[in-house]
N, CA, C and O atoms as a MOPAC input file, in Angstrom:
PM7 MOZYME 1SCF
protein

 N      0.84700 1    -1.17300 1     0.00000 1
 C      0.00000 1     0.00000 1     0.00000 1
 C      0.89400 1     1.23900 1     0.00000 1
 O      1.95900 1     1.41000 1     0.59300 1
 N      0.21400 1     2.06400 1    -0.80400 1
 C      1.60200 1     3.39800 1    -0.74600 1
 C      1.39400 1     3.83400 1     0.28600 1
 O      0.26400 1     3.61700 1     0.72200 1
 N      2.40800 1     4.68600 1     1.21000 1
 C      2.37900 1     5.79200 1     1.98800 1
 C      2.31100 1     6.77700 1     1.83000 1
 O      2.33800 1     7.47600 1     2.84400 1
 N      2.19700 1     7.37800 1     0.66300 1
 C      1.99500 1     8.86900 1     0.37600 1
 C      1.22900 1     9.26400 1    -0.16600 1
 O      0.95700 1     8.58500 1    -1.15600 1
 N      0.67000 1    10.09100 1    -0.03600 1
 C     -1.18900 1    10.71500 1    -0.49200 1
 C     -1.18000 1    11.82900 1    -1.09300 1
 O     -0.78400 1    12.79200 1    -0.43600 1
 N     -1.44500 1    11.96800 1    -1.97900 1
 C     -1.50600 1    13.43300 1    -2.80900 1
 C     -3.01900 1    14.00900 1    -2.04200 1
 O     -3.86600 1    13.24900 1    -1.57200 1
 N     -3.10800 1    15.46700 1    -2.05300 1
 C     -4.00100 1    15.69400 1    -1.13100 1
 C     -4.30200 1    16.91500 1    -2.03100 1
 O     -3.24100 1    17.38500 1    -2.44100 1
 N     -5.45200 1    17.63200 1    -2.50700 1
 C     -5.66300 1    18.62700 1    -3.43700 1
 C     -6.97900 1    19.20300 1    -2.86800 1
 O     -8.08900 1    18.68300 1    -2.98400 1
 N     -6.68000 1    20.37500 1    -2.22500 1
 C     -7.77800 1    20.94400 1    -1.06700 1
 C     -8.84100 1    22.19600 1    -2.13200 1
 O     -8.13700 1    22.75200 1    -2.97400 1
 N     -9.92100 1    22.51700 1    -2.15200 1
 C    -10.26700 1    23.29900 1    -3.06800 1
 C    -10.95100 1    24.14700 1    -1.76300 1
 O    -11.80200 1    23.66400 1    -1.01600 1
 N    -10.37600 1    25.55500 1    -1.65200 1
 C    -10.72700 1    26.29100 1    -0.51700 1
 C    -11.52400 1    27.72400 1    -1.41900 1
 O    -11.69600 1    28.07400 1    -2.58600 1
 N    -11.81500 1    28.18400 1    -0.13700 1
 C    -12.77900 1    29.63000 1    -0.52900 1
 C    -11.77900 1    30.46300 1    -0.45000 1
 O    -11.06400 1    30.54200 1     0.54800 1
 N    -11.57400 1    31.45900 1    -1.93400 1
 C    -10.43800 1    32.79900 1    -1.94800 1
 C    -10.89000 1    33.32000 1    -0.90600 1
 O     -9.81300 1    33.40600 1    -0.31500 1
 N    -11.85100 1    33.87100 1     0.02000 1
 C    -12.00900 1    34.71100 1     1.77900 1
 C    -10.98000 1    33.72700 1     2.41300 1
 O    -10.36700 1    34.35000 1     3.28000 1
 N    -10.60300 1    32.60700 1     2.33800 1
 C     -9.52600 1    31.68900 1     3.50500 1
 C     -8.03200 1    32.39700 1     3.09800 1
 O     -7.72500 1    32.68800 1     1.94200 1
 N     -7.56800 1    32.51300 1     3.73700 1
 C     -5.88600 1    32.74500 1     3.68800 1
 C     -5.50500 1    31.29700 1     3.14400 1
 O     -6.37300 1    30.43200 1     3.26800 1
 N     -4.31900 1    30.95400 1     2.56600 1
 C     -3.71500 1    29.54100 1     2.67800 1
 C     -3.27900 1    28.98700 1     3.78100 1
 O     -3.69400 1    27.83700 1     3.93300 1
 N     -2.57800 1    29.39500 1     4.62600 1
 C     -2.57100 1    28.87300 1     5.86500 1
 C     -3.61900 1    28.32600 1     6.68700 1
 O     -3.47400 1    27.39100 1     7.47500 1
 N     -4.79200 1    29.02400 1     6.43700 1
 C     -6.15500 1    28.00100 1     7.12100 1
 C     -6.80200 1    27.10800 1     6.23200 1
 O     -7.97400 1    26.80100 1     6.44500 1
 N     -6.19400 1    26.66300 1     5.27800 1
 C     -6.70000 1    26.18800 1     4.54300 1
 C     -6.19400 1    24.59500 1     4.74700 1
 O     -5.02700 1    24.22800 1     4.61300 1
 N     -7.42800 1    23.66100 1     5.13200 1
 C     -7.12300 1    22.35600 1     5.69100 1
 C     -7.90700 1    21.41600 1     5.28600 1
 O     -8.82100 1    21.70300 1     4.51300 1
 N     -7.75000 1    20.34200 1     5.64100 1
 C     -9.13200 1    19.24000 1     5.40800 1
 C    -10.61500 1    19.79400 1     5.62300 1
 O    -11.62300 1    19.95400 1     4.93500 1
 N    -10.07900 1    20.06700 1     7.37400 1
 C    -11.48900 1    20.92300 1     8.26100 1
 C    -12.37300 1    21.58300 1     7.17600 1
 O    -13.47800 1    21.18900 1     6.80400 1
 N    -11.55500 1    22.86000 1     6.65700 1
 C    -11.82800 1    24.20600 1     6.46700 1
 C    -12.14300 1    24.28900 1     4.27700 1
 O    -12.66000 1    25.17900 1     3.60200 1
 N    -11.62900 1    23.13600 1     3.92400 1
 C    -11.82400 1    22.78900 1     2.74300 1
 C    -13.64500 1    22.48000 1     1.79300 1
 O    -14.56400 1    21.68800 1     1.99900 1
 N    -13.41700 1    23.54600 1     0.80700 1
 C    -15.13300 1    23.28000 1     0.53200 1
 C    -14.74100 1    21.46700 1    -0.11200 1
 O    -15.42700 1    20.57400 1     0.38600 1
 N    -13.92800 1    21.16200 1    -0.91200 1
 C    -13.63900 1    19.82300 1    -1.34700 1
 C    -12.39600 1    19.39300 1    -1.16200 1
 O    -11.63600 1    20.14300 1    -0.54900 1
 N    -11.98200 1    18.31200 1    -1.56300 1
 C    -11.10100 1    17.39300 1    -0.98300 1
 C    -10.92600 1    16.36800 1    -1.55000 1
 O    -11.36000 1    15.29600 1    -1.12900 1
 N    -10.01600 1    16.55800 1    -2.99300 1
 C     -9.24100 1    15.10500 1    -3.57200 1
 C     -7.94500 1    14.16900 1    -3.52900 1
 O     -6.79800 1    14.54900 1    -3.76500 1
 N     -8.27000 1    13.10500 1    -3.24600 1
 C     -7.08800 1    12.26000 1    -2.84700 1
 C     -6.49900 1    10.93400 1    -3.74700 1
 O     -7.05100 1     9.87300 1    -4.03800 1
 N     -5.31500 1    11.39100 1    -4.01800 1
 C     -4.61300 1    10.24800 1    -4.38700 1
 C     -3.91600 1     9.55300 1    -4.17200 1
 O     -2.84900 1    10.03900 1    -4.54800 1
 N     -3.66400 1     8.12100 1    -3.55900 1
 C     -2.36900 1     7.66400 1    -3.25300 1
 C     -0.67700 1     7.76200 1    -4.52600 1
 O     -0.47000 1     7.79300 1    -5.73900 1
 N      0.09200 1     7.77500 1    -3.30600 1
 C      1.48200 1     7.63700 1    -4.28100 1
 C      2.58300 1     7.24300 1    -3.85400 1
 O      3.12200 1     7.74800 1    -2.86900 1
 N      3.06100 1     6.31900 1    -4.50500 1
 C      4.15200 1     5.37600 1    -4.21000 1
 C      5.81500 1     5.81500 1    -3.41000 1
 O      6.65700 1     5.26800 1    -2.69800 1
 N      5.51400 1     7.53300 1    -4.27400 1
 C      7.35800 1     8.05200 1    -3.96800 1
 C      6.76200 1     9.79900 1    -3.84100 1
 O      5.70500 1    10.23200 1    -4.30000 1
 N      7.86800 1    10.60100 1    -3.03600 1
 C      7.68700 1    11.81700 1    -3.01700 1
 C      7.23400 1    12.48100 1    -4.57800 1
 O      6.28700 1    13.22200 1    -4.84200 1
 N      8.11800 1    12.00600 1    -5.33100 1
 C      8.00500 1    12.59500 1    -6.71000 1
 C      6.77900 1    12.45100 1    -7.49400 1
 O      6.33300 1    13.39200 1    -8.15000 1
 N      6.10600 1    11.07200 1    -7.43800 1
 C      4.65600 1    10.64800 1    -7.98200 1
 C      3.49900 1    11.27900 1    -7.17900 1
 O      2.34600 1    11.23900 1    -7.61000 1
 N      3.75500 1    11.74300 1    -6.24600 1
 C      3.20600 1    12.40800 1    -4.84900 1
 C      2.78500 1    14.15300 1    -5.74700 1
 O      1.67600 1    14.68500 1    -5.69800 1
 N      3.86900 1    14.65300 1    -6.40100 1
 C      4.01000 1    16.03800 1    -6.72900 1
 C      3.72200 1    15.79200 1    -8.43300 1
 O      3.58500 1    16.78600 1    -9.14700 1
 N      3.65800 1    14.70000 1    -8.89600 1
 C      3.18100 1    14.39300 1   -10.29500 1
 C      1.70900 1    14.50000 1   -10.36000 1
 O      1.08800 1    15.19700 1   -11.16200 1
 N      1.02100 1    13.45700 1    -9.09000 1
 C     -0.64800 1    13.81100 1    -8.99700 1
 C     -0.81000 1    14.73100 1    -8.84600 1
 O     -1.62300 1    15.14800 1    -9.67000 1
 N     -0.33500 1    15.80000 1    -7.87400 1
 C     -1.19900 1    16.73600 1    -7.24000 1
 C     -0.67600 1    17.99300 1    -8.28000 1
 O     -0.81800 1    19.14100 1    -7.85900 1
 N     -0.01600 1    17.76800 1    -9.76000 1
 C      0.15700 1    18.73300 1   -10.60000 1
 C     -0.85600 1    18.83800 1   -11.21100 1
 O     -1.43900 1    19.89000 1   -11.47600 1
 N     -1.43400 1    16.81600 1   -11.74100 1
 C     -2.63600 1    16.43400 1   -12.20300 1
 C     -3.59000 1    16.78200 1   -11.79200 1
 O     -4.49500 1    16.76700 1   -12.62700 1
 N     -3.86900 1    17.12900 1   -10.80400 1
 C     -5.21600 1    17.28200 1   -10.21400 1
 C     -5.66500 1    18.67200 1    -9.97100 1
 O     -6.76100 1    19.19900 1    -9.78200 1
 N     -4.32900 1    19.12000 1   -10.04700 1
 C     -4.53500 1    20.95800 1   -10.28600 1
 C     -5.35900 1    21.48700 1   -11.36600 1
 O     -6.31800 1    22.25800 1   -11.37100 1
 N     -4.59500 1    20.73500 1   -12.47000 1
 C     -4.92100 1    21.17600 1   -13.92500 1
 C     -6.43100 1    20.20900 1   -14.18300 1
 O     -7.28800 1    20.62000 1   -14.96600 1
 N     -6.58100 1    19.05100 1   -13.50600 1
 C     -7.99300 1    18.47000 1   -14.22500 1
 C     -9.30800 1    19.64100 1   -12.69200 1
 O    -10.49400 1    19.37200 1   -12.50300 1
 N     -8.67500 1    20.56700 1   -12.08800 1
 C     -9.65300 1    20.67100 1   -11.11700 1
 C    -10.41800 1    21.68000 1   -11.87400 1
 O    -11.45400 1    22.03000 1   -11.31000 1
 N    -10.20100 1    22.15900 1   -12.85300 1
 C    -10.93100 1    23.38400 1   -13.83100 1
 C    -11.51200 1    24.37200 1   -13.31200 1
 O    -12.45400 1    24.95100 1   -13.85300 1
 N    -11.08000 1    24.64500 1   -12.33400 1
 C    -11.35100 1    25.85800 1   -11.10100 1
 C    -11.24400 1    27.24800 1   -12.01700 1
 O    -10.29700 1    27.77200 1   -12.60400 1
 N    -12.75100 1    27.63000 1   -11.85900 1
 C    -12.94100 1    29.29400 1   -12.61900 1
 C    -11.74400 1    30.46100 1   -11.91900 1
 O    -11.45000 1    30.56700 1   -10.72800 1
 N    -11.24500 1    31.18900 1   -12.98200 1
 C    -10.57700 1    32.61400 1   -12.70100 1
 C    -11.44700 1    33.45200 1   -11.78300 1
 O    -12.67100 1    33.48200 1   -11.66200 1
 N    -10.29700 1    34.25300 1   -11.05000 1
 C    -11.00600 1    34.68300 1   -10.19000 1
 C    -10.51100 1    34.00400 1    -9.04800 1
 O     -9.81900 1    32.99400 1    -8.92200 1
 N    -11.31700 1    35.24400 1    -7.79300 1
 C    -11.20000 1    34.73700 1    -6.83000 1
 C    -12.13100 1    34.12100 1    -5.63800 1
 O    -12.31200 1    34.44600 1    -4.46400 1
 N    -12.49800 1    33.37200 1    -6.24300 1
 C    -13.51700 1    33.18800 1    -5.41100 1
 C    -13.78600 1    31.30700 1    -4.64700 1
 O    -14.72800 1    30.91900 1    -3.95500 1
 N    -12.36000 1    30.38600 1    -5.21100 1
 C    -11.86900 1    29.62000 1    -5.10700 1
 C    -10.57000 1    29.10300 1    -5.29300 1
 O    -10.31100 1    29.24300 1    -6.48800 1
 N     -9.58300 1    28.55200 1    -4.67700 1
 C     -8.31600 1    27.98300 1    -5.05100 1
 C     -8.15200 1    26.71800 1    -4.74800 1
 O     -8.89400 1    26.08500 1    -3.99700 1
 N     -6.99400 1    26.20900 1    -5.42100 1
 C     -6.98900 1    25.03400 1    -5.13000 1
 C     -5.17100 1    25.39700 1    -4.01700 1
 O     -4.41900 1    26.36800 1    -3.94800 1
 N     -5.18200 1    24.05300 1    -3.38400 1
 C     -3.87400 1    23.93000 1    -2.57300 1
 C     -3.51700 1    22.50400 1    -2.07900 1
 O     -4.08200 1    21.87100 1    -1.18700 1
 N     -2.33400 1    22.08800 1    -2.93400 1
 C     -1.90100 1    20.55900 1    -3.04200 1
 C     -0.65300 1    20.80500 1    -2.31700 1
 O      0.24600 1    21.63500 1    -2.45300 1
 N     -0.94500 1    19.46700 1    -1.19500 1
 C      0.14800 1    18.78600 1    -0.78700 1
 C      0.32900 1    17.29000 1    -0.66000 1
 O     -0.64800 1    16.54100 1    -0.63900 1
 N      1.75900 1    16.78600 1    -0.56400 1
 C      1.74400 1    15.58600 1     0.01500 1
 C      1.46800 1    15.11700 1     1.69800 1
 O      1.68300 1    15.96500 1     2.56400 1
 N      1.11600 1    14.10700 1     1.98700 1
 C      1.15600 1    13.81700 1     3.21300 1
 C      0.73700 1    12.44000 1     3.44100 1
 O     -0.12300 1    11.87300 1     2.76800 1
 N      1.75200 1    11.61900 1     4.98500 1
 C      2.08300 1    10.72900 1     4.69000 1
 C      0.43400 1     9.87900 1     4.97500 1
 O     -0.54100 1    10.57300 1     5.26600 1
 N      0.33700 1     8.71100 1     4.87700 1
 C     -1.16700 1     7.87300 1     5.10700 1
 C     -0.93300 1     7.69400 1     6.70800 1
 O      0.08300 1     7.43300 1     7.35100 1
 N     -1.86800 1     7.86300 1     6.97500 1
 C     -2.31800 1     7.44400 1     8.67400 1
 C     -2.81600 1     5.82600 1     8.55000 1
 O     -3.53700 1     5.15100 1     7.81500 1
 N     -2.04700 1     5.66400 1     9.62700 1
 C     -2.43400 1     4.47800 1    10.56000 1
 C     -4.06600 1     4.07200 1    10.32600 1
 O     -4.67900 1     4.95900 1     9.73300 1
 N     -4.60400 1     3.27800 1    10.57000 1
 C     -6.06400 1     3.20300 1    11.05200 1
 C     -6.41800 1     3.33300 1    12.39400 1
 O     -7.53200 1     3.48100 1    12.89600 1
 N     -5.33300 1     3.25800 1    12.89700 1
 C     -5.52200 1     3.64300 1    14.68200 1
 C     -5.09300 1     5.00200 1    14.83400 1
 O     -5.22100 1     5.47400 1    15.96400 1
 N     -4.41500 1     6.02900 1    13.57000 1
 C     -4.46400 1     6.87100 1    13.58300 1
 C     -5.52200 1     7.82500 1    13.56300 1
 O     -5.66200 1     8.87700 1    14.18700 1
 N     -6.33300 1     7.17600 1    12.61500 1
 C     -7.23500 1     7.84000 1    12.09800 1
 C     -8.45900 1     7.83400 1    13.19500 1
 O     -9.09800 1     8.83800 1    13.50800 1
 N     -8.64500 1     6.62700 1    13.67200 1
 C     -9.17100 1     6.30900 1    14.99000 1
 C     -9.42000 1     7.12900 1    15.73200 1
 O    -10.48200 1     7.66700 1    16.04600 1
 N     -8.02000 1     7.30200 1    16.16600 1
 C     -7.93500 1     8.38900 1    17.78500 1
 C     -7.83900 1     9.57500 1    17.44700 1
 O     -7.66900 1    10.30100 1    18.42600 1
 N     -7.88700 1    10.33800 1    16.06300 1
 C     -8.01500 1    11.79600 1    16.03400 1
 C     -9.62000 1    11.71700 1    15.72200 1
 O    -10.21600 1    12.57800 1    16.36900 1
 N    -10.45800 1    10.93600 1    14.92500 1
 C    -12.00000 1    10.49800 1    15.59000 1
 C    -12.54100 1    10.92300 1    16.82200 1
 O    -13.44400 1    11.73600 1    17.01400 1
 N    -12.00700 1    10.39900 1    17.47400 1
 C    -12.30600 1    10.35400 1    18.87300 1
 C    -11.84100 1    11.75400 1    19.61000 1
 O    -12.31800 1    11.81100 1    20.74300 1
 N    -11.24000 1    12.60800 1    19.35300 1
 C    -10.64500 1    13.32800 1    19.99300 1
 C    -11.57100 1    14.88900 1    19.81400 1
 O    -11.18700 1    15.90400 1    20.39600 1

């Protein structure tokens, strides 16, 4: 299973980038990826297929990040 997740957040232009998170995200596409580099290959892909109108009134903001545990995912659930 890969460990690395391409992560492609589609936020509201009113958010700064810095608050811009899973939480705080109007959408949220994910890809797994095998290596840092295939990691920054999707989330180039997913920029360009996100067809996000000019303007500001949406952006997109891709990162990598690594896959959680299932007991990860678990206990921030719970928390």
């Amino acid at each position: 299973m890969p460990e690395l997740l391409s992560v492609a957040l589609v936020c509201a232009g009113t958010l700064i980038a810095q608050d811009c998170s899973r939480d705080t995200a109007l959408d949220i596409i994910v890809s797994p990826a095998h290596s840092p580099m295939e990691c920054l290959m999707h989330a180039q892909a997913m920029a360009a297929q996100a067809g996000l109108p000019g303007g500001g009134d949406r952006y997109l903001k891709v990162a990598c990040e690594h896959r959680r545990s299932d007991r990860e995912v678990v206990a921030r659930k719970a928390s």
